[in-house]
N, C-alpha and C positions, 0 to 999 in steps of 0.2 A: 342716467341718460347717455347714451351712446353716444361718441365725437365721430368715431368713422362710418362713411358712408354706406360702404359693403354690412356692417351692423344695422345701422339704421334700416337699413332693404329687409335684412334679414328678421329682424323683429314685427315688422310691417307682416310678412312673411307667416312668420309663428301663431300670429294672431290666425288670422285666416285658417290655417290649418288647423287650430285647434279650433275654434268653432266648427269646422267641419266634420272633424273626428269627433267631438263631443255630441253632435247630430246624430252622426251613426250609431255609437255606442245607446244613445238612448231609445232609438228605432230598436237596438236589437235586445236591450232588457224589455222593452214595453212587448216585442215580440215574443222572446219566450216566458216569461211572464204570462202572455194570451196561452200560452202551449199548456205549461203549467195548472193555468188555473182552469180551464176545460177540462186537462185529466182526473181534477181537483173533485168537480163538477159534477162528475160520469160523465163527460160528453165528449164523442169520438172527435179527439184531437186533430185527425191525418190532416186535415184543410190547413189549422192553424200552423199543423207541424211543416208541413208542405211551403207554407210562406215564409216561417223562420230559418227553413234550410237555404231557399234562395238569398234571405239578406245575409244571412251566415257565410254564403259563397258569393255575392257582390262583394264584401267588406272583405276579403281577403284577396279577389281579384283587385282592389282596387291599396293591398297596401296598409290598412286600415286595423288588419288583425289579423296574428300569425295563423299560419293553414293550420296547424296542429290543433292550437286554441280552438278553431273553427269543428275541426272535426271531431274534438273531445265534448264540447257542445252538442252538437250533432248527434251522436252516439248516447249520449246522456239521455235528450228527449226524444229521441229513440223509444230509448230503451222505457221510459216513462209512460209515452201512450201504447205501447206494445201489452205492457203486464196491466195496465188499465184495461184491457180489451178481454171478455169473457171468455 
């Protein structure tokens, strides 16, 4: 247990944000996950793909997950429902 004050805030703090970040990160496995198992499927992923690129670029506008991370995901399922497509 923390004595100083500026500590105590701070763990107050920690909390918060990590249920926050653990929110997103699950939105964005359950998201491409959906990508995934459509291409899985046969079924034209672009809609799903289309929504996990947006959370993909929230969560990095917001801090959340490096751009790089972001766009080698991106790229990936991509490239995924692309060679799915006849």
């Amino acid at each position: 247990m923390a004595n100083i004050k500026s500590q105590i805030k701070r763990n107050r703090q920690n909390v918060v944000r990590q249920a926050r970040n653990k929110a997103t990160k699950s939105e964005l496995r359950t998201r491409i996950k959906a990508v995934r198992t459509s291409v899985a499927d046969g079924i034209d992923g672009t809609e799903t793909l289309e929504v996990a690129q947006k959370k993909l670029d929230q969560a990095v506008a917001k801090g959340r997950l490096h751009p790089r991370t972001a766009a080698r995901r991106k790229s990936r399922l991509s490239r995924a429902v692309n060679s799915s497509r006849p």
